[in-house]
PyMOL CGO cylinders between C-alpha atoms (Angstrom):
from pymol import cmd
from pymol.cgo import CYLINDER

trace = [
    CYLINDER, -44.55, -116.23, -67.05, -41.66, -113.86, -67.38, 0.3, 1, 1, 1, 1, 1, 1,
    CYLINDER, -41.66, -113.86, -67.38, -42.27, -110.31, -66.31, 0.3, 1, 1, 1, 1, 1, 1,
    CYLINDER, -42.27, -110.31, -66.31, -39.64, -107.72, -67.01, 0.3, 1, 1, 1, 1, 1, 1,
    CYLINDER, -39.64, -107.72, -67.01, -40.38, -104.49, -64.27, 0.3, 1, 1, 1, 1, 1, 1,
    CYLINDER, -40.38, -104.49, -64.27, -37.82, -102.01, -66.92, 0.3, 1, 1, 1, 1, 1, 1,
    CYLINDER, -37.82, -102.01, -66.92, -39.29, -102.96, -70.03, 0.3, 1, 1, 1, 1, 1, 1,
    CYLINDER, -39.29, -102.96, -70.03, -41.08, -99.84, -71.18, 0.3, 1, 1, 1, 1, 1, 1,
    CYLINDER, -41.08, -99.84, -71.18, -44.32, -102.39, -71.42, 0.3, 1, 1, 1, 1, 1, 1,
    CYLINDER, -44.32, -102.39, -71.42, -46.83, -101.79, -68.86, 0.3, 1, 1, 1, 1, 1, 1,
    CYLINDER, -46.83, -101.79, -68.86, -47.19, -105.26, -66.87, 0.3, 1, 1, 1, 1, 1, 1,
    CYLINDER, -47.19, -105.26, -66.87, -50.73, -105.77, -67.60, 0.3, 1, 1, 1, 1, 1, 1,
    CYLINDER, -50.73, -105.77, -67.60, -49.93, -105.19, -71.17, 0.3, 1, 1, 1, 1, 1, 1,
    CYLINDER, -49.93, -105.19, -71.17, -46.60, -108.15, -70.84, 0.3, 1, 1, 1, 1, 1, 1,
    CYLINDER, -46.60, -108.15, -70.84, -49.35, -110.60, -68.92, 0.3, 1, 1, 1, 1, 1, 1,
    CYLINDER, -49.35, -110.60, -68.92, -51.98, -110.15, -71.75, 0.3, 1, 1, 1, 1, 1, 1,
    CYLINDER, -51.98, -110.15, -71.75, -49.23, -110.57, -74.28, 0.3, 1, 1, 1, 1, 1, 1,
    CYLINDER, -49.23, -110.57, -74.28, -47.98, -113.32, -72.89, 0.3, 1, 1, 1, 1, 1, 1,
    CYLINDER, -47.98, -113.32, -72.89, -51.22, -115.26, -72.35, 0.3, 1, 1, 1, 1, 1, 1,
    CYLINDER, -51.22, -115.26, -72.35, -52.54, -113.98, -76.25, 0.3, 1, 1, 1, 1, 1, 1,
    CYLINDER, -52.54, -113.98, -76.25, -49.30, -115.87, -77.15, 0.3, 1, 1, 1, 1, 1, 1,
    CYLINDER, -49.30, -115.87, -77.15, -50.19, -119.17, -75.47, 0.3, 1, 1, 1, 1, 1, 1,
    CYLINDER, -50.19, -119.17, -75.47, -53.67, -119.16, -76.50, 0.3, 1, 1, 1, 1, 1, 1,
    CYLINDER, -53.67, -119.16, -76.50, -53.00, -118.39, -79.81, 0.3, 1, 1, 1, 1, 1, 1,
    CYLINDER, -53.00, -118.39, -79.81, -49.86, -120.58, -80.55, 0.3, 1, 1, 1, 1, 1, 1,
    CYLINDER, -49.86, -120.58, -80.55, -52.04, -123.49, -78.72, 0.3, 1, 1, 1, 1, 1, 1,
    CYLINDER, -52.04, -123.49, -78.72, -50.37, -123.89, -75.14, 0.3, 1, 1, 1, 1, 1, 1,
    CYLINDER, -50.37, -123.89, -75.14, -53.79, -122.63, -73.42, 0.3, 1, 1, 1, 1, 1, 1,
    CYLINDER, -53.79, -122.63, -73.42, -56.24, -124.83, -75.38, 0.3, 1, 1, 1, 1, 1, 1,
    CYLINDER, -56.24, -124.83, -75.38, -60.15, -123.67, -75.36, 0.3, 1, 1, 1, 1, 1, 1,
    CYLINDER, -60.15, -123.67, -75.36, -62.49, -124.33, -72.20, 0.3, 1, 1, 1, 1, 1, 1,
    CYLINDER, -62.49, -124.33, -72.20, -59.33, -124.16, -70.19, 0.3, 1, 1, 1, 1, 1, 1,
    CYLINDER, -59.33, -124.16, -70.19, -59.17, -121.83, -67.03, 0.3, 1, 1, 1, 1, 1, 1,
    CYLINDER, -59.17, -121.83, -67.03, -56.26, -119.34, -66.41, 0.3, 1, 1, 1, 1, 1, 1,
    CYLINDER, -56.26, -119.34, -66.41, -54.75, -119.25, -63.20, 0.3, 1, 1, 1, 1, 1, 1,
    CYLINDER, -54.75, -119.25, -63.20, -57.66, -117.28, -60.75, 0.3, 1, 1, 1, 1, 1, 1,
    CYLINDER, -57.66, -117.28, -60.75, -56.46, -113.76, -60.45, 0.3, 1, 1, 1, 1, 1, 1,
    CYLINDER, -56.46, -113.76, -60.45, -55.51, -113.69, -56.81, 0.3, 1, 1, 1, 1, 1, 1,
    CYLINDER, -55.51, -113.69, -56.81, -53.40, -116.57, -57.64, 0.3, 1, 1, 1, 1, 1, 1,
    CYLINDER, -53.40, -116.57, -57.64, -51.57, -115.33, -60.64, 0.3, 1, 1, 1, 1, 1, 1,
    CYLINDER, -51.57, -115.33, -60.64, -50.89, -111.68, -58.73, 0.3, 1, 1, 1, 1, 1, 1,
    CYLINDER, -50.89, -111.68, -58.73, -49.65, -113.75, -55.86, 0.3, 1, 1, 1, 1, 1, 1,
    CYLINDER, -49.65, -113.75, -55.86, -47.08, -116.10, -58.07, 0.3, 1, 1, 1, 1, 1, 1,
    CYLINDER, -47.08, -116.10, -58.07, -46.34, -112.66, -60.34, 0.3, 1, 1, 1, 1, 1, 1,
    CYLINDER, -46.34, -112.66, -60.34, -45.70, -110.63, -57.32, 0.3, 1, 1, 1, 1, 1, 1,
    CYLINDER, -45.70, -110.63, -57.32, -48.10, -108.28, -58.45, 0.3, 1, 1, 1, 1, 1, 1,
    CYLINDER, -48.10, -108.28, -58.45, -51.17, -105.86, -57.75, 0.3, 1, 1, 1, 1, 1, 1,
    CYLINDER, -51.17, -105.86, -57.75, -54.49, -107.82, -58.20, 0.3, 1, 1, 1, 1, 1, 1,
    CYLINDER, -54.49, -107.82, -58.20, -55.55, -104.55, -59.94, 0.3, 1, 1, 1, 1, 1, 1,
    CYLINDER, -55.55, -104.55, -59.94, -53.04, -105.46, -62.37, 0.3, 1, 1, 1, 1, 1, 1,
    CYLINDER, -53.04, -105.46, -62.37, -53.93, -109.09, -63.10, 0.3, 1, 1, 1, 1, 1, 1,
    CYLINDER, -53.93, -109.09, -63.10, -57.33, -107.99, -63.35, 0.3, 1, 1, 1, 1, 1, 1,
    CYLINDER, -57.33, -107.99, -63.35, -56.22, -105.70, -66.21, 0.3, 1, 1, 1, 1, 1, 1,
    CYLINDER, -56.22, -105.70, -66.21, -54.81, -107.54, -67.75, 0.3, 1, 1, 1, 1, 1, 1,
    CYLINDER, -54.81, -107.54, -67.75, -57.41, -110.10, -67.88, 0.3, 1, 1, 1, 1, 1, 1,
    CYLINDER, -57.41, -110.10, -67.88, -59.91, -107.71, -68.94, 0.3, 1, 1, 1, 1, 1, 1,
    CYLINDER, -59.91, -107.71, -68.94, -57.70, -106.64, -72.07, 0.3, 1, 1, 1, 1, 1, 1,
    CYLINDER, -57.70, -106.64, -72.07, -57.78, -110.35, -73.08, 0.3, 1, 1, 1, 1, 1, 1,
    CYLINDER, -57.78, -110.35, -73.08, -61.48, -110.00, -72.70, 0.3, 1, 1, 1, 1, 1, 1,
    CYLINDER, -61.48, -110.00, -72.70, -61.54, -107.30, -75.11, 0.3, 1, 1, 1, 1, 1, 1,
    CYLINDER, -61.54, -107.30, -75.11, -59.52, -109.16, -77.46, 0.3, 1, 1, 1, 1, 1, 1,
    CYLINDER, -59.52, -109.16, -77.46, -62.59, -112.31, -77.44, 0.3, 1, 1, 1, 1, 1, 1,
    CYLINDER, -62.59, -112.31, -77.44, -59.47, -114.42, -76.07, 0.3, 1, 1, 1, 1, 1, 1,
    CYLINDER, -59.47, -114.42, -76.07, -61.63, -114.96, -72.83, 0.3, 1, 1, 1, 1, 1, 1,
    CYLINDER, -61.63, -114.96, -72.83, -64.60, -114.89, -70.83, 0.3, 1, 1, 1, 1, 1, 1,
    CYLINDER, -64.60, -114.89, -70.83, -65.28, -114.55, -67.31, 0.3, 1, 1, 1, 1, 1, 1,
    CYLINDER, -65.28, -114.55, -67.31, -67.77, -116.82, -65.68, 0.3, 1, 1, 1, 1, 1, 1,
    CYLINDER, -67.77, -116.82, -65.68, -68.77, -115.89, -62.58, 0.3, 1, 1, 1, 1, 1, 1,
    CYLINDER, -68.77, -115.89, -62.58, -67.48, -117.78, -59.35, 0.3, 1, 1, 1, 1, 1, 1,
    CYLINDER, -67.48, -117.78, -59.35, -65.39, -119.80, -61.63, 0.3, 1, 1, 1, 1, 1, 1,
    CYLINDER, -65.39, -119.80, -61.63, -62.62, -117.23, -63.47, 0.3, 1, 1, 1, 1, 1, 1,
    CYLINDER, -62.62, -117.23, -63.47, -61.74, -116.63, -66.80, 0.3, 1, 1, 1, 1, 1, 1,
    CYLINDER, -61.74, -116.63, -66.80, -61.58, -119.65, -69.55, 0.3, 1, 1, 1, 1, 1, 1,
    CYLINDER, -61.58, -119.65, -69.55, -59.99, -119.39, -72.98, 0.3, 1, 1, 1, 1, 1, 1,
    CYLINDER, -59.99, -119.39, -72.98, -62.61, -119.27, -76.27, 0.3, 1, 1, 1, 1, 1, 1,
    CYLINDER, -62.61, -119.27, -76.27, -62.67, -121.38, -78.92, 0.3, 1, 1, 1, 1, 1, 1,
    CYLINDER, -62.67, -121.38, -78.92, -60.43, -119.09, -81.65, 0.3, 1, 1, 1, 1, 1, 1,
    CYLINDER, -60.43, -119.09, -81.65, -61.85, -118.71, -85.13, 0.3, 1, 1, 1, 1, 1, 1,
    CYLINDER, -61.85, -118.71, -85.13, -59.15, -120.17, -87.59, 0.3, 1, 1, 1, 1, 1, 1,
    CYLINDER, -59.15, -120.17, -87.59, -59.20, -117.26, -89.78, 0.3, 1, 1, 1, 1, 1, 1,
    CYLINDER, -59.20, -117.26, -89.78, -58.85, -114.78, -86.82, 0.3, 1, 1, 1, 1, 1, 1,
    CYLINDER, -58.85, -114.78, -86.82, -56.06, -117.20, -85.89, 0.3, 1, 1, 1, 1, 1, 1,
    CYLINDER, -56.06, -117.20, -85.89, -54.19, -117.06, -89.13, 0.3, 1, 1, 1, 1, 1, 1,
    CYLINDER, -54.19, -117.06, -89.13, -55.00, -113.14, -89.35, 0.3, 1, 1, 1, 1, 1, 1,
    CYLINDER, -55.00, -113.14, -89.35, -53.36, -112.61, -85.65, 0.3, 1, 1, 1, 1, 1, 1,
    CYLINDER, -53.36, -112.61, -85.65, -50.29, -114.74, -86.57, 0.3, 1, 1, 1, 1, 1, 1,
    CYLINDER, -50.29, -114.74, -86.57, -49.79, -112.91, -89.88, 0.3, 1, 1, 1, 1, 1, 1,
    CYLINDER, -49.79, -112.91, -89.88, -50.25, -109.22, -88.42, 0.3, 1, 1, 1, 1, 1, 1,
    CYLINDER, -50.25, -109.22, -88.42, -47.57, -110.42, -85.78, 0.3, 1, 1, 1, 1, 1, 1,
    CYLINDER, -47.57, -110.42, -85.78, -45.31, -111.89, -88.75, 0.3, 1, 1, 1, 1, 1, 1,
    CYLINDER, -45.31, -111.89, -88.75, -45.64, -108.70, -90.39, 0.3, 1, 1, 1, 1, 1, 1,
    CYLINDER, -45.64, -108.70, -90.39, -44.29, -106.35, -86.69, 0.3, 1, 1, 1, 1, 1, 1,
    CYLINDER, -44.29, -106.35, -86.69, -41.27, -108.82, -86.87, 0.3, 1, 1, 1, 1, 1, 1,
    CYLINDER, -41.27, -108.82, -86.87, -40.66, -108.51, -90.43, 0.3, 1, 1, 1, 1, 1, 1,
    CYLINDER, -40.66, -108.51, -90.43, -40.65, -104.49, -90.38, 0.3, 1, 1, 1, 1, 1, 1,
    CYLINDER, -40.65, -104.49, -90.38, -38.88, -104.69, -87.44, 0.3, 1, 1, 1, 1, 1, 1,
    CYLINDER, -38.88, -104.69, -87.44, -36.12, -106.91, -89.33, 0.3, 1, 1, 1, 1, 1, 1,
    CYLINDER, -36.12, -106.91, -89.33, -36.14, -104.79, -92.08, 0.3, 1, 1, 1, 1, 1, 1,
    CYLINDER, -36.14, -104.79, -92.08, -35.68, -101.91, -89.61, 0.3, 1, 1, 1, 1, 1, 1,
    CYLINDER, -35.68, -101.91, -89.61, -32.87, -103.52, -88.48, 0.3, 1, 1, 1, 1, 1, 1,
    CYLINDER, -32.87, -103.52, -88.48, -31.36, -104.22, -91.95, 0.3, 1, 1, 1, 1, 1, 1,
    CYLINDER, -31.36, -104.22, -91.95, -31.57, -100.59, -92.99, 0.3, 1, 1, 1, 1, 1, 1,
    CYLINDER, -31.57, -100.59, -92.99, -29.47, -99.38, -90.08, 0.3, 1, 1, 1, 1, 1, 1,
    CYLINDER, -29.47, -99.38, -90.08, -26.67, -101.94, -90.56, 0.3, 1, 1, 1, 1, 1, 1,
    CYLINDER, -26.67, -101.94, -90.56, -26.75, -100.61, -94.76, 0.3, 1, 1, 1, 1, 1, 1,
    CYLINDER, -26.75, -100.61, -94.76, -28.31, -104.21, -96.12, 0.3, 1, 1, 1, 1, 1, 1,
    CYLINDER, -28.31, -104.21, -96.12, -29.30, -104.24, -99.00, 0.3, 1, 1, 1, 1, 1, 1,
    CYLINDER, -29.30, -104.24, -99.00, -33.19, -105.29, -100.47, 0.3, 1, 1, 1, 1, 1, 1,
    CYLINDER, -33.19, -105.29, -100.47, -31.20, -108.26, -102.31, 0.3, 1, 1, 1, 1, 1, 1,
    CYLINDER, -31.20, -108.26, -102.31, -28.78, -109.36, -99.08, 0.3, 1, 1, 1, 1, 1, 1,
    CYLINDER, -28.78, -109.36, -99.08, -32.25, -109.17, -96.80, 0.3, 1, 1, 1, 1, 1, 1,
    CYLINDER, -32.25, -109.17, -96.80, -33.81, -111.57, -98.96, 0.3, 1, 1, 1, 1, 1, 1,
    CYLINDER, -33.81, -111.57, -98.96, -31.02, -113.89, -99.49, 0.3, 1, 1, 1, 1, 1, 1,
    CYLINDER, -31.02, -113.89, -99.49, -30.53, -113.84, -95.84, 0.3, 1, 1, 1, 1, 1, 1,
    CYLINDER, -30.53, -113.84, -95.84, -34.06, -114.88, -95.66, 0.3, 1, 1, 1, 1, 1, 1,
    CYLINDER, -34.06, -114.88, -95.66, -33.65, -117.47, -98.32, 0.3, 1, 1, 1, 1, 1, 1,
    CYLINDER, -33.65, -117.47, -98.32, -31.34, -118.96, -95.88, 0.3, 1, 1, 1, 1, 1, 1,
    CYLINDER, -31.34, -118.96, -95.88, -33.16, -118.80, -93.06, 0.3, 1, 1, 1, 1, 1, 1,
    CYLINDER, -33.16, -118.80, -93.06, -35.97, -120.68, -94.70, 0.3, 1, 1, 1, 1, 1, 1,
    CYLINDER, -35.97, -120.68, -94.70, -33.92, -123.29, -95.91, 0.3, 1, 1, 1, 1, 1, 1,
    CYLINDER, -33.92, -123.29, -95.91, -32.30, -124.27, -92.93, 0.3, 1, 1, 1, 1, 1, 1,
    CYLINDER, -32.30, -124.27, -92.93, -35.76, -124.67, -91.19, 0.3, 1, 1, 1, 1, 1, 1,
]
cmd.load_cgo(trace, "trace")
């Protein structure tokens, strides 16, 4: 786990993130435990207030539940909450890109051949 201290991002927020991503894209599979909080603080370098935080907003998201004496484990994720999270985050990287193409003057037809492209070569 990569934590950047000059970010902007709080670091319970780049934790959460970063575990949302893992569960979501399938690298933390359900019934699996996340590292215990005193341990992930410890590799992170971190408060235990903030792992805890962090946890807790993963809670709030139905990501995880805490069992007590044993941690946190990952739920099973809904496929249609799945494909919903994954297309609200397609759609913060597409504004962003389109964002990006309206500084640098590109135009609605150059974006989407660009795209075009992009899709092709994949």
């Amino acid at each position: 786990m990569k934590i950047l201290q000059n970010s902007g991002v709080p670091i319970y927020q780049q934790i959460a993130d970063q575990f949302q991503e893992d569960i979501l894209c399938g690298k933390q599979k359900q019934g699996e435990y996340l590292p215990s909080i005193r341990g992930l603080a410890k590799d992170l370098r971190i408060s235990v207030i903030t792992t805890m935080k962090a946890y807790e907003e993963l809670e709030k998201r139905g990501l995880i539940t805490a069992v007590q004496g044993k941690g946190y484990y990952v739920n099973a994720q809904d496929k249609e909450m799945l494909r919903e999270q994954h297309l609200r985050k397609m759609e913060e990287y597409l504004m962003n890109a389109i964002t990006a193409a309206r500084v640098a003057g590109v135009t609605n037809s150059e974006l989407i051949h660009m795209m075009e492209l992009l899709l092709e070569e994949r």
